[in-house]
C-alpha positions in Angstrom: 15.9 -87.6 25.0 13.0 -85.3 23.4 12.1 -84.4 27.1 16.0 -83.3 27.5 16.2 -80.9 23.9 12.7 -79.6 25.0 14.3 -78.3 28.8 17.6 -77.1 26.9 15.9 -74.8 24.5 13.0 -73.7 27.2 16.5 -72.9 28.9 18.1 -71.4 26.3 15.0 -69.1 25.2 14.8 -68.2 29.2 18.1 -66.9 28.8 17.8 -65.1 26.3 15.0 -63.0 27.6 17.0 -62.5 30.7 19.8 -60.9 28.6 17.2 -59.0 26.1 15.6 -57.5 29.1 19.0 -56.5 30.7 20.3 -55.2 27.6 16.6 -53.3 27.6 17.6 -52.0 31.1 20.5 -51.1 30.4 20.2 -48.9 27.5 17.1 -47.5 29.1 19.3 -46.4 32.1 21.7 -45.1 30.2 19.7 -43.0 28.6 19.7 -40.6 31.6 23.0 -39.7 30.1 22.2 -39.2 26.5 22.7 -35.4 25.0 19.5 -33.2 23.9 19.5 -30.1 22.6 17.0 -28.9 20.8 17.7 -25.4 18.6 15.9 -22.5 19.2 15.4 -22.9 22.8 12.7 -21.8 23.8 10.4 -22.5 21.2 9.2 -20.1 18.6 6.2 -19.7 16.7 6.2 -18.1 12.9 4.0 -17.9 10.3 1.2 -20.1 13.5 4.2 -22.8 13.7 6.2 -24.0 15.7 9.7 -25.6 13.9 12.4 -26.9 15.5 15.5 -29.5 15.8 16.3 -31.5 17.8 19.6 -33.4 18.1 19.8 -36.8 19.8 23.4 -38.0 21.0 23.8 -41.1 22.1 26.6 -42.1 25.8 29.4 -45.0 24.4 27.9 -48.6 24.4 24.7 -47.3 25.0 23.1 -48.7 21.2 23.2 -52.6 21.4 23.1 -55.5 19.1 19.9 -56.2 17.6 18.0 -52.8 19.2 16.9 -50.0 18.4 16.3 -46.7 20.4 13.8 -44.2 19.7 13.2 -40.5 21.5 9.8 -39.5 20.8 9.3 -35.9 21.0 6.1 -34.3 21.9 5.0 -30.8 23.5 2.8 -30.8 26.7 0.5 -27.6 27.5 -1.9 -26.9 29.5 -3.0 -30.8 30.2 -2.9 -31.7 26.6 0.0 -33.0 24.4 0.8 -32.9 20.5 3.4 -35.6 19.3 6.4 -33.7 17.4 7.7 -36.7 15.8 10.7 -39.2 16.9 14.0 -40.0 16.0 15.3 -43.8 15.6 18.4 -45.0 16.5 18.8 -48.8 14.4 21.5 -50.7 15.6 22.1 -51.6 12.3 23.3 -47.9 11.5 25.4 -47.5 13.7 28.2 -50.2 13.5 30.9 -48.2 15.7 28.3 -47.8 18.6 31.2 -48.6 21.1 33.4 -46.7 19.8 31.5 -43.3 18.2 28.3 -42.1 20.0 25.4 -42.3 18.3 24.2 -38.9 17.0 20.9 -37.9 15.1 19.2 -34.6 14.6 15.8 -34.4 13.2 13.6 -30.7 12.4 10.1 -30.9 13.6 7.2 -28.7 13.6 3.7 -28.6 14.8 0.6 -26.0 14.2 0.8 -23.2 17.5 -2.4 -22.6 19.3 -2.8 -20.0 21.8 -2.8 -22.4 24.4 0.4 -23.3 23.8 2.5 -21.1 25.3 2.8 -22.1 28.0 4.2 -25.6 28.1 7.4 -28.2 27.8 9.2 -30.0 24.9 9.9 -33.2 26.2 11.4 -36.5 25.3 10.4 -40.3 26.0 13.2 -42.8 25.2 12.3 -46.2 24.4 14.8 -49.2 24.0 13.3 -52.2 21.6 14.4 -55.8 20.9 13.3 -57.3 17.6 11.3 -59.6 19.5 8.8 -56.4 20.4 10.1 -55.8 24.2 10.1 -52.7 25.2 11.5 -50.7 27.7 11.4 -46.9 28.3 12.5 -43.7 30.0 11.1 -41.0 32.2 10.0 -37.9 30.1 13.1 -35.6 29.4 12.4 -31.9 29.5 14.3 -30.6 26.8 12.8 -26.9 26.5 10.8 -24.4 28.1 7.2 -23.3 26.0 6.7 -20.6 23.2 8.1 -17.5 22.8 5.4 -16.1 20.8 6.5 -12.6 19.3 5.7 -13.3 15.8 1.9 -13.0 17.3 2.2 -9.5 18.5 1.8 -8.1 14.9 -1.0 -5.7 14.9 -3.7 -6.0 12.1 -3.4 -3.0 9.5 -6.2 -2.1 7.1 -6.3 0.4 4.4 -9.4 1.9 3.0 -8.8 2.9 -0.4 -11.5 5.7 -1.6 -11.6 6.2 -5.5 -10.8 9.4 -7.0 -14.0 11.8 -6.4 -12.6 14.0 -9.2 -13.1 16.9 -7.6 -10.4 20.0 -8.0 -10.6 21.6 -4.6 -8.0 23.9 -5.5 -8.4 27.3 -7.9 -9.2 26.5 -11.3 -8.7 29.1 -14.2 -10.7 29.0 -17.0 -9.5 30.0 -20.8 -11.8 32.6 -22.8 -10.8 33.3 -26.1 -11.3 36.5 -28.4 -9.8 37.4 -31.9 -9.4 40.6 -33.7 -8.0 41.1 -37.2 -5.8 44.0 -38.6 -5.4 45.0 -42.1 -2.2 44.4 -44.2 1.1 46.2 -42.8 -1.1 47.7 -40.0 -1.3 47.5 -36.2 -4.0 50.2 -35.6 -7.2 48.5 -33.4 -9.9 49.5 -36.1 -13.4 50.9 -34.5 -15.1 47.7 -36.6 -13.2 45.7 -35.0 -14.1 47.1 -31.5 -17.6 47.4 -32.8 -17.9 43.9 -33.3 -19.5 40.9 -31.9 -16.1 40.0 -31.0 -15.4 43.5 -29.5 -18.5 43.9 -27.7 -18.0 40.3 -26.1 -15.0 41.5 -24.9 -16.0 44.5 -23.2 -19.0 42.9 -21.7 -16.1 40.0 -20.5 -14.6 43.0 -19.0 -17.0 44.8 -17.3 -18.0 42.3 -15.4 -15.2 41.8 -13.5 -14.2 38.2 -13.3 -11.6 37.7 -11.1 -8.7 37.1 -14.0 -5.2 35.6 -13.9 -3.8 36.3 -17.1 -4.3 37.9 -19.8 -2.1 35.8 -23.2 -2.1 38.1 -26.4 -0.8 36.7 -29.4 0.1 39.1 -32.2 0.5 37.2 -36.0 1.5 38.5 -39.4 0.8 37.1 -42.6 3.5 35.4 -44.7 3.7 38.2 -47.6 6.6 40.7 -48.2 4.7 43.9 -47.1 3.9 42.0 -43.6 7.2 40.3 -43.2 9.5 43.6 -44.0 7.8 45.1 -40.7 9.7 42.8 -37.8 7.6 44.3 -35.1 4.2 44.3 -36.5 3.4 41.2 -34.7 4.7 42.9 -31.2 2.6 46.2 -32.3 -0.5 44.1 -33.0 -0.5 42.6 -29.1 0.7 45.6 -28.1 -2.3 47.3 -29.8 -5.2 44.9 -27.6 -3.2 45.2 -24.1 -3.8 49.0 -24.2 -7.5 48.3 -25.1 -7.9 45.7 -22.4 -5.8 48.7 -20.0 -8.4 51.0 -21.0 -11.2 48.7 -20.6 -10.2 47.7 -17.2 -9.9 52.4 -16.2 -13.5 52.5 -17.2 -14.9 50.1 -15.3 -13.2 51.3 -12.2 -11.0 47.6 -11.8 -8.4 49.7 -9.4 -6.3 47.3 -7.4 -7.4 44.3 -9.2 -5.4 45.2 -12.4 -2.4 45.3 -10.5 -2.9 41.1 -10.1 -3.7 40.4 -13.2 -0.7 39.5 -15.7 -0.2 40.4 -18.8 1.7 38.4 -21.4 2.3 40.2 -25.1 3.8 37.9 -27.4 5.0 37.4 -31.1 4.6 34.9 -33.4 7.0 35.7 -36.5 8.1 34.1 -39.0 5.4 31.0 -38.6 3.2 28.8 -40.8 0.6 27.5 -37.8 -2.1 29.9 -38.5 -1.9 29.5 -42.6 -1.9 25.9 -42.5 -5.1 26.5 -40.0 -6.6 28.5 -42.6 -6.1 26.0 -45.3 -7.9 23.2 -43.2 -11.0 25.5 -42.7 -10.8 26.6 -46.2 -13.7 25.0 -48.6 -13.0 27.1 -52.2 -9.2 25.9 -52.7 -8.9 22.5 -54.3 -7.5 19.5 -52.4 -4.8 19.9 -55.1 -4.2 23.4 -54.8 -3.8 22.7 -51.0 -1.2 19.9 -51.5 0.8 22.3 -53.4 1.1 25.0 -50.9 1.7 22.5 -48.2 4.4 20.9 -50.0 6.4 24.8 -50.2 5.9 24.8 -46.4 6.7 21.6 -45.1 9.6 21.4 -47.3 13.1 22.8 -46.9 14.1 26.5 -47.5 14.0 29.8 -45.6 10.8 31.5 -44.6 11.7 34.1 -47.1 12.3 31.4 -50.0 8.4 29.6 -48.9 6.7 32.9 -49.4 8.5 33.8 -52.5 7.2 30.2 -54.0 4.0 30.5 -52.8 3.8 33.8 -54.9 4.7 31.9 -58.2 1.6 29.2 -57.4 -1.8 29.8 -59.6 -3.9 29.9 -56.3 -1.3 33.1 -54.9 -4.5 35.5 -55.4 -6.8 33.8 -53.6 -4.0 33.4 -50.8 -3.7 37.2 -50.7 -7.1 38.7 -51.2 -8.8 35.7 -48.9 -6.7 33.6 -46.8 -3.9 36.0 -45.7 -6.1 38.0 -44.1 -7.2 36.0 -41.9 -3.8 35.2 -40.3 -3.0 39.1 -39.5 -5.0 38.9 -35.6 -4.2 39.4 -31.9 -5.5 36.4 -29.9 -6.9 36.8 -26.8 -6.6 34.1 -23.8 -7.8 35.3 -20.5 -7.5 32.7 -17.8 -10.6 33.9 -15.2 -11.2 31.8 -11.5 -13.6 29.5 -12.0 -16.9 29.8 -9.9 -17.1 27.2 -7.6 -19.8 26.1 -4.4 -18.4 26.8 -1.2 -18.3 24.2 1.2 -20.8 24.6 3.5 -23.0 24.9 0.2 -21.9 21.9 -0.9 -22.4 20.0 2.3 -26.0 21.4 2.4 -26.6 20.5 -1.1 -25.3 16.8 -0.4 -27.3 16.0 2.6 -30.6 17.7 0.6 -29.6 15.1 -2.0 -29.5 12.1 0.7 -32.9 13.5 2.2 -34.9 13.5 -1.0 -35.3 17.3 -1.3 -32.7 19.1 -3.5 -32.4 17.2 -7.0 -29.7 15.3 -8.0 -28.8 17.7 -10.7 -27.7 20.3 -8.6 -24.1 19.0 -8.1 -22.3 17.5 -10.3 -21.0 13.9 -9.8 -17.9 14.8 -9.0 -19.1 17.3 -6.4 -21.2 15.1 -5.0 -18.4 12.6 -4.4 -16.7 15.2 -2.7 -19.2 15.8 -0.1 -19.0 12.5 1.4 -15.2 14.0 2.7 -16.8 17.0 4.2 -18.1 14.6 6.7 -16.6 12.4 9.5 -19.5 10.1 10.5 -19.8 7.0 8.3 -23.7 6.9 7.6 -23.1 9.8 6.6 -21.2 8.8 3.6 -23.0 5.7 3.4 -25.7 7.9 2.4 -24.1 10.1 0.0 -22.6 7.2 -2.0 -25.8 5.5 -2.0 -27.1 8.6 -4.0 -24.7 8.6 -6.0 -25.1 5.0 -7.2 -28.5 6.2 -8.1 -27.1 9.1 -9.7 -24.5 7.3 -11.8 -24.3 3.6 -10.8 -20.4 4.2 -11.6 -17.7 2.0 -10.0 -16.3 4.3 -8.0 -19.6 4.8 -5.8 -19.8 0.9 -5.6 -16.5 1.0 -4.5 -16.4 4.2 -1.8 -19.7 2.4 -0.1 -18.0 -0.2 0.5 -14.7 1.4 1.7 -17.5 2.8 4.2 -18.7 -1.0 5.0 -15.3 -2.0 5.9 -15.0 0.7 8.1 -18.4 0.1 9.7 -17.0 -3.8 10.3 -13.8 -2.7 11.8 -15.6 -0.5 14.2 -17.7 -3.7 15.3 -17.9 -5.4 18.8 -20.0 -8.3 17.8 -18.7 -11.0 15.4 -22.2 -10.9 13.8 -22.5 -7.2 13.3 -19.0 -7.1 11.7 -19.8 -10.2 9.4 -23.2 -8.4 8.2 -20.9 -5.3 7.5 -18.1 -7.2 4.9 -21.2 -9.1 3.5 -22.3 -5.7 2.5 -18.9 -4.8 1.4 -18.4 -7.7 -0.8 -21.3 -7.4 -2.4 -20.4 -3.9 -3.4 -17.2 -4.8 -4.3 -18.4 -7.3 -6.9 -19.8 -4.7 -8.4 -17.5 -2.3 -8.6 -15.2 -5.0 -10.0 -17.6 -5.8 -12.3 -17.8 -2.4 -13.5 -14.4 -2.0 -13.3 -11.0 -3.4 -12.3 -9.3 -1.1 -10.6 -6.2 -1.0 -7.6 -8.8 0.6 -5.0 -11.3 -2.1 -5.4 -8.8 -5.1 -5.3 -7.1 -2.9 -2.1 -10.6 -3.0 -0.9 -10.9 -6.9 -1.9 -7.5 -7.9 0.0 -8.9 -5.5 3.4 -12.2 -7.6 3.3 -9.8 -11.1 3.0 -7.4 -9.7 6.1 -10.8 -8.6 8.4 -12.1 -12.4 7.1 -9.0 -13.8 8.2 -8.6 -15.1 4.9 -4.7 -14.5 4.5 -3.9 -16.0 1.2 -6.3 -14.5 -0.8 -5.5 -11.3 0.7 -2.1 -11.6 -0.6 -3.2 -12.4 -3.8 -5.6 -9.5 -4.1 -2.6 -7.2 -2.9 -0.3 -8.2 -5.8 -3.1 -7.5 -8.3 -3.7 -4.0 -6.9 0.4 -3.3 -6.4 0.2 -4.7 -10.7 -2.1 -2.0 -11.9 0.3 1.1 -11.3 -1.5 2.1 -8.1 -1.1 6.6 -6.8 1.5 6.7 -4.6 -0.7 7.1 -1.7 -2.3 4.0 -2.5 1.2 2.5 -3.0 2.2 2.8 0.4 -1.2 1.7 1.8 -1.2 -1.4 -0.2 2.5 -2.0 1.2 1.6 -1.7 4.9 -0.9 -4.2 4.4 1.7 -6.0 2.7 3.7 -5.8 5.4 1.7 -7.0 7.9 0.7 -9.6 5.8 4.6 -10.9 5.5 4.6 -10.5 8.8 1.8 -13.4 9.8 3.5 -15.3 7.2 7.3 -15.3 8.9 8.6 -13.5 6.1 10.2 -10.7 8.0 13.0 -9.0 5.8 10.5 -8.5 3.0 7.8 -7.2 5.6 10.2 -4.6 6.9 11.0 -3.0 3.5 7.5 -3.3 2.4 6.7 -1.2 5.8 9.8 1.2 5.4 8.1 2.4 2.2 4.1 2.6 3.9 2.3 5.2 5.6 4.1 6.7 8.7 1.3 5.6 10.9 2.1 4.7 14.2 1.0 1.3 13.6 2.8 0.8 10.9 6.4 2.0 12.3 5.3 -0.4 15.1 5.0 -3.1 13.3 7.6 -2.0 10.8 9.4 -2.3 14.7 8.2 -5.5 15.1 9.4 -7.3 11.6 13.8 -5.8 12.1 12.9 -7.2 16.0 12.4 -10.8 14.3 14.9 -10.2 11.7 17.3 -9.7 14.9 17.8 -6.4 13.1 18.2 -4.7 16.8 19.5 -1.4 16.0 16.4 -0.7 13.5 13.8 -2.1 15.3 14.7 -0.1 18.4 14.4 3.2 15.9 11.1 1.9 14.9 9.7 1.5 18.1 11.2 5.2 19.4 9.3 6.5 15.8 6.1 4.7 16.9 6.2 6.1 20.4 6.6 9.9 19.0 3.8 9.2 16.2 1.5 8.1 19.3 2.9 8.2 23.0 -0.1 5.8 24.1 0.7 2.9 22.0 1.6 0.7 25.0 3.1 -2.1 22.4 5.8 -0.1 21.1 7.3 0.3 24.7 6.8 -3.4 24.9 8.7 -4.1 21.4 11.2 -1.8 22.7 12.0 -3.8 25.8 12.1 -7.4 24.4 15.0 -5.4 22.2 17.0 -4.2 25.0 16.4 -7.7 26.7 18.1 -8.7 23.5 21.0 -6.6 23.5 21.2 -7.3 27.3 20.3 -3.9 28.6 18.5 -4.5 31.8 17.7 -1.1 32.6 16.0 -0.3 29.5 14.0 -3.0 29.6 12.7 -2.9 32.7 11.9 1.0 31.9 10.1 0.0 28.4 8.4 -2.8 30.4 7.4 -0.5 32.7 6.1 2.4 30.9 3.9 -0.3 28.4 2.3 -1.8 31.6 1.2 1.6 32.9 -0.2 2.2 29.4 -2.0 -1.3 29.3 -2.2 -3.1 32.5 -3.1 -6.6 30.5 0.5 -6.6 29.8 1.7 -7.1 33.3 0.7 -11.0 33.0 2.0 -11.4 29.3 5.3 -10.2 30.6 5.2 -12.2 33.3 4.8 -15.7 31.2 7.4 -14.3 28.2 10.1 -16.3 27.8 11.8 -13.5 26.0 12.7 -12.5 29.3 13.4 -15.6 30.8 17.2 -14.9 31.5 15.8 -11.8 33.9 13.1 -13.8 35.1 14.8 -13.9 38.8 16.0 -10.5 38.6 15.0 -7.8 41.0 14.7 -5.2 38.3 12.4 -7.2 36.3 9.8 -8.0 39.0 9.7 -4.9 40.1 8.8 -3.6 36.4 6.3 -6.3 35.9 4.8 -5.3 39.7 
């Protein structure tokens, strides 16, 4: 009896392998017929990954009691493979299996390398029992590689010099002379023209300095005998432009007077030069000086002031001292300032570098200046290393390394360029430490991008964009920006941070680049045409263009754009060639013979 239960269940178990392993088949074989899509197909790659989803739906019957069914997804390149992930089917989930299909979608994603372009999505199906069997399915392919746009973004740096503080336009400067006129008068005395003040004048005036204007105040004082005459201030200005005429005859000025502006003016009716008076005045008490302030700040005609002023204790004093003091013609001459020329200036600089002109003999300002007289970088290495000496200010710690970065960007060897941003950083701390200041964080976030340290670069942007940058410095710090957004896959905010940066040709390329993977077609195709008229060489602009007409389905463009960026950089033939942005043209005629 025991020997008969044992064979019926050895039996029974038999037979229920057999139908677990037909089940097993089944499903598996059935799978053939399942539905896979996977969204966007091809791949694409942003911000160095790939994401995508796939969707898993499953024939009628095919999901059966007590199993499950899993398609794992992975990505095959190049003799290697990355597992994506997997989506489960449980049996237990889907009660009308025989009725409803089955249907799952799951978003994967996976870090790109370069290798990767090239390659296959595929899925393995496997059917499971509870019991661990396991059967499963040939490897779907689902999708065809990478399509790897995003990558074409083209590094952009900005190298933001500090102010050198250097006017390299004219510059006037003011000379001032006073003359003084007794009461009710307007008549140029010979004491006055005899004095200090006169004979500075005329010695201004004879030597000829190239003048601009010439600004003559006439003033009265506030009493009745100077107020009744209404044009004595005019007369008064009047009076020292037909000196300064005269002047100008005997020293033979000719045509030169004829530039030189003159501007007569009257101040009437105006406090200004008393209350002036009063503050330089030592003998009137501060009592006294309250009182008199309190008629002229308060409310009243100039008329009613004066006639207070005349009922005050300290009115004598006013009239015999202050008064007279008030009743002048001022003088402003605005003269061209002397400046070095710029050879001098250039020749004075590289003396300075050399060790034989002194340091004193330009300014810092000027010196700062001279490193933009020159194009060759240890050139203005040396000139900001001077002026560190000079002044050890921030700005020079800053410029020499603006000239570091460029050294390390001009680089062909990873070591040379390392040795280069080492020097810059240190530099940079400095300056900083000095300091803080948009170029030197615009500087810090340039050393982060050539480091490949993107994060931090970002971060050192914002700061500089926080501290109310120069407009030129705006837009440099925005095409960096831009590019920045770009490597990050945030491409609507990288084009408007490139539509407000320098109209370089790189930057209206890759300003091309970010509305081409915002599908903003119309834009990018602009941006690429403004990149090609900024620089007719820049073979990628052609090539942006013609992944933009393969958009839009223009086949002839394309293949022209494709065409024209191969003959400008032949390395493009075989990137072409693999793109699966042209994949639906990949059997057309007028694509191979572009790519030929």
């Amino acid at each position: 009896m025991n020997y008969l239960n044992r064979l019926i269940s050895s039996l029974t178990l038999l037979g229920m392998v057999s139908l677990s392993g037909c089940a097993l088949n089944k499903m598996v074989k059935m799978a053939q017929d399942q539905e896979l899509t996977v969204t966007p197909s091809p791949l694409e790659v942003h911000a160095d990954t790939v994401r995508f989803t796939t969707s898993a739906k499953l024939p009628l019957k095919m999901l059966k009691k007590n199993k499950t069914y899993t398609a794992d997804v992975k990505y095959n390149y190049g003799g290697e493979s990355v597992d994506a992930g997997n989506i489960v089917f449980n049996w237990a989930d889907y009660p009308n299996a025989k009725t409803e299909n089955p249907s799952k979608s799951e978003t994967f994603s996976f870090p790109y390398q370069d290798a990767m372009r090239r390659g296959d999505l595929v899925v393995i199906g496997t059917a499971a029992s509870a019991n661990g069997k396991s059967k499963s399915t040939p490897e779907f392919k689902i999708a065809d590689g990478v399509i790897t746009t995003s990558k074409l973004v083209q590094p952009y740096y900005f190298y933001a010099y500090a102010d050198h503080e250097y006017n390299t336009g004219e510059e006037l400067e003011p000379t001032y002379v006073q003359f003084f006129f007794q009461q009710g008068s307007s008549y140029l005395r010979p004491t006055e023209v005899r004095s200090s003040r006169g004979r500075f004048l005329n010695a201004f005036i004879a030597d000829k300095n190239v003048t601009r204007s010439v600004t003559i105040t006439g003033t009265h004082s506030p009493e009745g005998a100077e107020r009744i005459n209404a044009r004595l201030a005019d007369d008064r200005a009047e009076a020292i432009e037909k000196y300064y005429r005269r002047q100008m005859g005997r020293y033979d000025y000719q045509g030169m007077a004829d530039s030189i502006e003159f501007l007569p003016k009257a101040v009437v009716e105006n406090w200004d030069s008393l209350k002036a008076e009063l503050g330089r005045d030592e003998r009137l008490t501060q009592t006294q000086k309250d009182e008199i302030l309190s008629i002229i700040n308060g409310s009243g005609s100039f008329e009613d002031k004066e006639d207070a002023l005349h009922r005050l204790s300290s009115y004598r004093y006013l009239l015999s001292t202050v008064y007279p003091k008030t009743r002048t013609a001022t003088t402003e001459i605005l003269t061209v300032k002397e400046k070095k020329s710029l050879p001098e200036i250039s020749a004075l600089s590289k003396g300075i570098t050399q060790g034989s002109v002194s340091m004193d003999t330009l300014s810092d300002a000027e010196l700062a200046f001279s490193a933009t007289l020159t194009p060759l970088l240890e050139e203005k290495e040396a000139i900001y290393q001077a002026a560190i000496k000079k002044n050890d200010r921030w700005q020079a710690h800053n410029d020499l390394a603006t000239v570091y970065l460029q050294m390390a960007a001009e680089q062909t060897s990873e070591s040379s360029m390392s040795n280069y941003l080492e020097q810059a950083n240190t530099q940079l701390g400095i300056a900083k430490n000095r300091q803080e200041s948009p170029e030197v964080y615009a500087n810090m976030a340039t050393l982060n991008m050539m480091q490949g340290d993107y994060d931090m670069g970002m971060q050192n942007l914002q700061k500089a964009m926080n501290m109310n940058p120069d407009e030129e410095l705006r837009q440099g710090l925005n095409g960096m920006m831009g590019t920045l957004q770009i490597m990050r896959g945030m491409y609507s905010e990288a084009a408007r941070s490139l539509s407000s940066a320098p109209d370089t040709a790189m930057v209206l390329y890759n300003r091309g680049l970010a509305q081409l993977l915002s599908d903003d077609f119309n834009n990018a195709r602009a941006s690429f045409d403004e990149a090609i008229q900024s620089d007719s060489e820049l073979a990628l602009a052609y090539y942006g263009s013609a992944i933009v007409a393969a958009q839009q389905g223009n086949e002839q463009a394309m293949a022209d754009m494709l065409r024209q960026a191969i003959q400008k950089d032949a390395s493009l033939r075989a990137y072409a060639i693999d793109d699966l942005e042209f994949q639906k043209y990949f059997d057309s005629q007028t694509f191979k013979d572009a790519v030929q």
